[in-house]
MMTF fields as JSON, N, C-alpha, C and O atoms, coordinates in Angstrom:
{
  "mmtfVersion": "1.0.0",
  "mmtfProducer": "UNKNOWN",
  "numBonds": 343,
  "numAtoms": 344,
  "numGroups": 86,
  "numChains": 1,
  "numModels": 1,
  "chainsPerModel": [1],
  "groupsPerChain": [86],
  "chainIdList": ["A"],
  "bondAtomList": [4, 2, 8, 6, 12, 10, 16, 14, 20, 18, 24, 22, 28, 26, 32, 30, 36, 34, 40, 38, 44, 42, 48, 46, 52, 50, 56, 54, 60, 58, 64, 62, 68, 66, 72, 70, 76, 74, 80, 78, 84, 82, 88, 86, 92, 90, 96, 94, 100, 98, 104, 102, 108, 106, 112, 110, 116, 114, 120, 118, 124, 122, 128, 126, 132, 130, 136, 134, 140, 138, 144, 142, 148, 146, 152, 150, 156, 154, 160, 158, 164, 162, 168, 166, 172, 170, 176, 174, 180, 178, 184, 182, 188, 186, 192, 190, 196, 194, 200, 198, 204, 202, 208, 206, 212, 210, 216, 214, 220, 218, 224, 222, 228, 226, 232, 230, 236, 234, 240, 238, 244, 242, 248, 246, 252, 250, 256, 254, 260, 258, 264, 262, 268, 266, 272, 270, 276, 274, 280, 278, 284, 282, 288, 286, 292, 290, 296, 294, 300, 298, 304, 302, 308, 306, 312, 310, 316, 314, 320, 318, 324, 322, 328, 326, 332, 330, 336, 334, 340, 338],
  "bondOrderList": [1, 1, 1, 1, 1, 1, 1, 1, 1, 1, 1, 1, 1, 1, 1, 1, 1, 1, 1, 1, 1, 1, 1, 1, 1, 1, 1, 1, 1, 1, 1, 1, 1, 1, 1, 1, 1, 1, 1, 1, 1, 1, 1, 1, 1, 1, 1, 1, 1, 1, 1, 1, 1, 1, 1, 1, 1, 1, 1, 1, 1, 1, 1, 1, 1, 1, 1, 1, 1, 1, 1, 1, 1, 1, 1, 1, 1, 1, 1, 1, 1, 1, 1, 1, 1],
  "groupList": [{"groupName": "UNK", "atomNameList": ["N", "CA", "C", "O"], "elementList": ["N", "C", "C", "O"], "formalChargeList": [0, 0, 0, 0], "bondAtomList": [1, 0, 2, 1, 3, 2], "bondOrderList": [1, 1, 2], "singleLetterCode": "X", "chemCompType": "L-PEPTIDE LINKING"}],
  "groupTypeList": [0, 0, 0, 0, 0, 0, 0, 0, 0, 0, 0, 0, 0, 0, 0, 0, 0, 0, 0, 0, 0, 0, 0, 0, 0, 0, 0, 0, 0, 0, 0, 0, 0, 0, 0, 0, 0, 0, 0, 0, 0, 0, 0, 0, 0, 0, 0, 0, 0, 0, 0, 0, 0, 0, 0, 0, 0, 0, 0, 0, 0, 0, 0, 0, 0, 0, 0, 0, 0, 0, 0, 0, 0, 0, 0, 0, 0, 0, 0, 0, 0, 0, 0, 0, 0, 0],
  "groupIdList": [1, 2, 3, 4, 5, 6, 7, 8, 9, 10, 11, 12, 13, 14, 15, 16, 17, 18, 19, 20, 21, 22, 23, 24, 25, 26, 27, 28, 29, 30, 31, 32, 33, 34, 35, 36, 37, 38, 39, 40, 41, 42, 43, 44, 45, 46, 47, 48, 49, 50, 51, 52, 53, 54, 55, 56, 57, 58, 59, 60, 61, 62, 63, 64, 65, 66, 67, 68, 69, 70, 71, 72, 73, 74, 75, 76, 77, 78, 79, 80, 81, 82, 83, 84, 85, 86],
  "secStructList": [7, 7, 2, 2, 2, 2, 2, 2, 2, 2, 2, 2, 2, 2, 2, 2, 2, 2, 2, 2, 2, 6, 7, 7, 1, 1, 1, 2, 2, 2, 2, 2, 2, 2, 2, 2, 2, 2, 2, 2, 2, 2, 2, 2, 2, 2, 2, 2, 2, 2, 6, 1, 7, 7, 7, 7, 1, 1, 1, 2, 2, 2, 2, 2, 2, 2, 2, 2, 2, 2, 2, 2, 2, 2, 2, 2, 2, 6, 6, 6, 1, 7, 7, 7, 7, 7],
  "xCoordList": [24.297, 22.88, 22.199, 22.758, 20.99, 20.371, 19.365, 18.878, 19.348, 18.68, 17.381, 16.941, 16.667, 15.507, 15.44, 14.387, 16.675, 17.085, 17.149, 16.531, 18.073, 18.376, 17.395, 17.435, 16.131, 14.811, 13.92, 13.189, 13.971, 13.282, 14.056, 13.796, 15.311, 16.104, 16.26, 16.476, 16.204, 15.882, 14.45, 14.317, 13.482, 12.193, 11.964, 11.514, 12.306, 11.834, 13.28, 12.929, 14.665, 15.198, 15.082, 15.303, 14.467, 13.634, 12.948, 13.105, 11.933, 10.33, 11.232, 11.514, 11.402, 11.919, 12.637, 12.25, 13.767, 14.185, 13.064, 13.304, 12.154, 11.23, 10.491, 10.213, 10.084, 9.316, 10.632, 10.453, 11.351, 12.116, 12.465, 12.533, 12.631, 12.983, 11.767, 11.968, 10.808, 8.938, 9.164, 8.262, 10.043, 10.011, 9.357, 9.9, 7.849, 7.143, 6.631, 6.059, 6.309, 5.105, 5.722, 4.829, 6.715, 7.08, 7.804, 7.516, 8.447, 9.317, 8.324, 8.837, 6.951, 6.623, 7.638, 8.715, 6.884, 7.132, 8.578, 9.42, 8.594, 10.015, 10.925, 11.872, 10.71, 11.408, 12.246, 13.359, 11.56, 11.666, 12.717, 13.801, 12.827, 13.277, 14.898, 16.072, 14.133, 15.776, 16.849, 18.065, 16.107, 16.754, 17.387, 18.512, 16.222, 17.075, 18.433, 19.217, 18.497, 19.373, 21.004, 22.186, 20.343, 21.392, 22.367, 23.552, 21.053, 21.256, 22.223, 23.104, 21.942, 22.726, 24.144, 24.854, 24.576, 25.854, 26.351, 27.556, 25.662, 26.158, 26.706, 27.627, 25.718, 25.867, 26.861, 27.483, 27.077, 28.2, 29.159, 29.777, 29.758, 30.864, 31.117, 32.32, 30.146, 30.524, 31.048, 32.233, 30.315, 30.218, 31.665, 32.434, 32.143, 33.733, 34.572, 35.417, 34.344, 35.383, 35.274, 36.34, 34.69, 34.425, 34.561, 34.452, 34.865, 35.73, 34.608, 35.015, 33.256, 32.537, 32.214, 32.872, 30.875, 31.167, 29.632, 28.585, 30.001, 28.922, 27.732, 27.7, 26.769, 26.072, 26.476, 27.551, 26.423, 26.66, 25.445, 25.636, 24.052, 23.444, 22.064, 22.181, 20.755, 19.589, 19.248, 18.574, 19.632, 19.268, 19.075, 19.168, 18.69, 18.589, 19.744, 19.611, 20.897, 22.136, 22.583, 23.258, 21.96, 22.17, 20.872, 21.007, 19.691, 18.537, 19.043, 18.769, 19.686, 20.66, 21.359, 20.916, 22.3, 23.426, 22.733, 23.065, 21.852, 20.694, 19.907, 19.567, 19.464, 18.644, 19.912, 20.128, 20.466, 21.42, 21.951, 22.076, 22.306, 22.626, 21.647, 21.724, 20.351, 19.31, 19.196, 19.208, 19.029, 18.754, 20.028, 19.632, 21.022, 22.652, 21.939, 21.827, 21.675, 21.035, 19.88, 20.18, 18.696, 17.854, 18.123, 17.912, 19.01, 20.165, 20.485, 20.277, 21.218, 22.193, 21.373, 21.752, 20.184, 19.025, 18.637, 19.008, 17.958, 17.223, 18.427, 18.174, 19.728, 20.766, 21.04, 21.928, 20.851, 21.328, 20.284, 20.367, 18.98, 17.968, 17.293, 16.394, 18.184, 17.32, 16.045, 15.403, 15.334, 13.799, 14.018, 15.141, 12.972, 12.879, 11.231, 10.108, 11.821, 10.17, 9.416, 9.893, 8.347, 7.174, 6.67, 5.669],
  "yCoordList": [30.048, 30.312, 29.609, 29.657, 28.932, 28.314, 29.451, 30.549, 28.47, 29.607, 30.29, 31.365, 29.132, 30.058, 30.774, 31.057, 31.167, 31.804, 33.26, 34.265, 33.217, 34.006, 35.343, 36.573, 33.802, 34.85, 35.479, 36.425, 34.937, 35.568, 36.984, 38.15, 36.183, 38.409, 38.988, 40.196, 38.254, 39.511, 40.334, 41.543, 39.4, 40.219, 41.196, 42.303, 40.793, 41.417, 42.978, 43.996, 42.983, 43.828, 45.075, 46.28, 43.908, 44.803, 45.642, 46.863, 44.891, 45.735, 47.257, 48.292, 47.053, 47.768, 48.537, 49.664, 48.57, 49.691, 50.283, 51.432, 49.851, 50.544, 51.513, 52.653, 50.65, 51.595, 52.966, 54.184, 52.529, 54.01, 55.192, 56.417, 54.448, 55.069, 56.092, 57.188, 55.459, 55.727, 55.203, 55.508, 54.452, 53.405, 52.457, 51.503, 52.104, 50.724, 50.544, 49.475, 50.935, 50.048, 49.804, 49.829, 49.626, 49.332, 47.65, 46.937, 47.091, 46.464, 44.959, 43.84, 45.205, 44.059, 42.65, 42.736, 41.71, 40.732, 40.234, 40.276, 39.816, 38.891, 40.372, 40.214, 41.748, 42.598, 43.192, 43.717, 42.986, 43.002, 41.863, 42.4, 41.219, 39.99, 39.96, 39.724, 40.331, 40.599, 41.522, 41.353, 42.647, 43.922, 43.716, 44.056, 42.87, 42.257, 41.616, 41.834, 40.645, 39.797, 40.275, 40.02, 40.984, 41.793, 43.142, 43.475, 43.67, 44.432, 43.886, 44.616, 42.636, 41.846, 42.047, 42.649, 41.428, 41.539, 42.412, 42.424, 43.573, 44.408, 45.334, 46.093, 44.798, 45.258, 44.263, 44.508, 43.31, 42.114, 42.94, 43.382, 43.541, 43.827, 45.178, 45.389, 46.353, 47.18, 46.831, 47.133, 46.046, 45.697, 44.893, 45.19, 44.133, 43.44, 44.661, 45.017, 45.324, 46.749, 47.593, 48.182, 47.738, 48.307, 47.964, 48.741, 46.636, 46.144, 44.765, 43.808, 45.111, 44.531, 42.805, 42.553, 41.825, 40.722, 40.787, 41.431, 40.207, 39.421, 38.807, 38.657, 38.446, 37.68, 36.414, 36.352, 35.387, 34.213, 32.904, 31.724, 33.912, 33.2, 33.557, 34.753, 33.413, 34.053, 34.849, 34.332, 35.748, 36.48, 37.924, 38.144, 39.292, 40.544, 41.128, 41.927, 40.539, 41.207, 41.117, 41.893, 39.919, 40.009, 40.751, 41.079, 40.833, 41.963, 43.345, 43.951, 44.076, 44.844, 44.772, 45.345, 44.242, 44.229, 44.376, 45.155, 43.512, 43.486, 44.618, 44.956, 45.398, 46.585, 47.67, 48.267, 47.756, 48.707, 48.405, 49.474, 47.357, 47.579, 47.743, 48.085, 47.317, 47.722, 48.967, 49.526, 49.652, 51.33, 51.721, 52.398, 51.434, 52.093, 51.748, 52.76, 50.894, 50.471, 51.543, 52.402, 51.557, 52.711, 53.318, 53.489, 54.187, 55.815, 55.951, 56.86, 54.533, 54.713, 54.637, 55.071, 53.936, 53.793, 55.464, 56.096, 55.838, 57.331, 58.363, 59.449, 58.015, 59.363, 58.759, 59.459, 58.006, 57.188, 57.509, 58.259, 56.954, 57.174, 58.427, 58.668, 59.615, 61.257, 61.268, 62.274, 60.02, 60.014, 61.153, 61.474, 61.675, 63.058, 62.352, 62.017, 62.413, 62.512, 64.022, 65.142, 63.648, 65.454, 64.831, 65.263],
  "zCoordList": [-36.62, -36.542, -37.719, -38.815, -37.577, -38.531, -39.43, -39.159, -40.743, -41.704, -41.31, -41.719, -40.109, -39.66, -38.614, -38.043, -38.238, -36.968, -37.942, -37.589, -39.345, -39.581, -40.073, -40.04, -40.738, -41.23, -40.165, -40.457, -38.855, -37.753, -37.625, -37.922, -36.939, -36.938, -37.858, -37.764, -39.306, -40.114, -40.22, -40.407, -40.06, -40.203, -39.207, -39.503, -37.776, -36.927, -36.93, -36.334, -37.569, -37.649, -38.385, -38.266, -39.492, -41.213, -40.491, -40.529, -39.604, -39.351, -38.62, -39.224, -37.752, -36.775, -37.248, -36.941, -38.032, -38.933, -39.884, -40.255, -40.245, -41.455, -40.833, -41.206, -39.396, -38.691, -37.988, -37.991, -37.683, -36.78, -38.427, -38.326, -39.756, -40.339, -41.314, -41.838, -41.302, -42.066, -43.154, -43.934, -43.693, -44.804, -44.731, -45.286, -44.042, -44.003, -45.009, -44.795, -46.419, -46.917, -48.383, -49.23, -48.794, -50.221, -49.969, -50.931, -49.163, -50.392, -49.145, -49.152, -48.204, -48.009, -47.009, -46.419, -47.159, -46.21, -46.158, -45.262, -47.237, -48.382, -48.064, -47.294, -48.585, -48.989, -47.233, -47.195, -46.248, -45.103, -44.832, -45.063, -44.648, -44.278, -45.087, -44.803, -46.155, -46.844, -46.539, -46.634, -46.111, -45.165, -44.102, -43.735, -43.419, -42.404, -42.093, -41.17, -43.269, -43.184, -43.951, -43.72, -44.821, -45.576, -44.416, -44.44, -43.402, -42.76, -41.349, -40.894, -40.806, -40.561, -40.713, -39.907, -41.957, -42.436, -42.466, -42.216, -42.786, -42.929, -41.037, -40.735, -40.352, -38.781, -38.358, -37.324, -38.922, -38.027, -38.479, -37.511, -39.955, -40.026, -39.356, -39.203, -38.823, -38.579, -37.477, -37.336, -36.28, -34.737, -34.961, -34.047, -35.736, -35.699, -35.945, -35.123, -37.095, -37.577, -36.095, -35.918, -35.414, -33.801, -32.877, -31.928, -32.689, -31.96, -31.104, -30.445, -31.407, -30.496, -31.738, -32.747, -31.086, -31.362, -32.964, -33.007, -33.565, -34.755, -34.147, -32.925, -34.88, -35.122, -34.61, -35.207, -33.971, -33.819, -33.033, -32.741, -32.881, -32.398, -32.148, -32.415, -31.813, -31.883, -30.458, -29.567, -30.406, -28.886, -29.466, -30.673, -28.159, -28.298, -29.229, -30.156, -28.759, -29.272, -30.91, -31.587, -31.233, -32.589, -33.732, -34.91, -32.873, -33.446, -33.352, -34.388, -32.486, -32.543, -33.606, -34.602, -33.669, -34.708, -36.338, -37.232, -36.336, -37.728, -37.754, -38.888, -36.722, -36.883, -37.095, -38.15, -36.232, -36.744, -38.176, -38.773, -38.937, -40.46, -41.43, -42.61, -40.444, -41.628, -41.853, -42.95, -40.315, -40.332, -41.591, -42.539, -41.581, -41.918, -43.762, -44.455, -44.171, -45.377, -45.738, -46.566, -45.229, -45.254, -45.772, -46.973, -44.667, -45.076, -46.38, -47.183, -46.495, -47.709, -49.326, -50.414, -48.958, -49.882, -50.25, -51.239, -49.359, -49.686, -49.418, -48.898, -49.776, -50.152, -51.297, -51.783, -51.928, -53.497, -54.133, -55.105, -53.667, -54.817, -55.049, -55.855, -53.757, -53.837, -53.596, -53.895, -52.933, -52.364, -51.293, -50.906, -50.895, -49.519, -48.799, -49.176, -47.915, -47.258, -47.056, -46.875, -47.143, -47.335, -46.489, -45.917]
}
C-alpha cells in the first residue's frame, strides 16, 4: 500500500474510532491520522494473531482492520491515563 493510501485509512479509521469512542476533539487532524495508522498496525497484527488477513491494500477491509486498532488504542489510552468520561 502506498504512503497515501496509508494516510487516507488512517484518517478516515482515526475519525471513526474517535467518533464511536467520544474522543473527537483533542489530538486534531495530524493526531487522527496518526491513530489511524498506528491503529492499523496495531489491527494487522491482531487480524494475523487471529488467523484472518493484514492490511495489504486500500479497500473496506483494511478500514476495518485500522478502526478496530484504533478503537483497541483508545481503550488502552483512557485505562492508562485514568481519564473517565462525565
Amino acid at each position: 500500500m502506498s504512503w497515501l493510501s496509508w494516510i487516507v485509512v488512517g484518517f478516515i479509521a482515526g475519525l471513526l474510532a474517535k467518533i464511536v469512542t467520544g474522543r473527537g476533539r483533542k489530538p486534531g487532524c495530524l493526531g487522527t491520522i496518526v491513530l489511524g495508522i498506528v491503529g492499523g498496525l496495531l489491527g494487522g497484527t491482531l487480524f494475523k494473531a487471529a488467523g484472518g488477513g493484514a492490511i495489504n491494500r486500500f479497500s473496506l477491509y483494511s478500514i476495518l482492520v485500522a478502526f478496530v486498532g484504533a478503537t483497541v488504542l483508545l481503550f488502552l489510552w483512557s485505562l492508562l491515563s485514568g481519564s473517565r468520561r462525565r
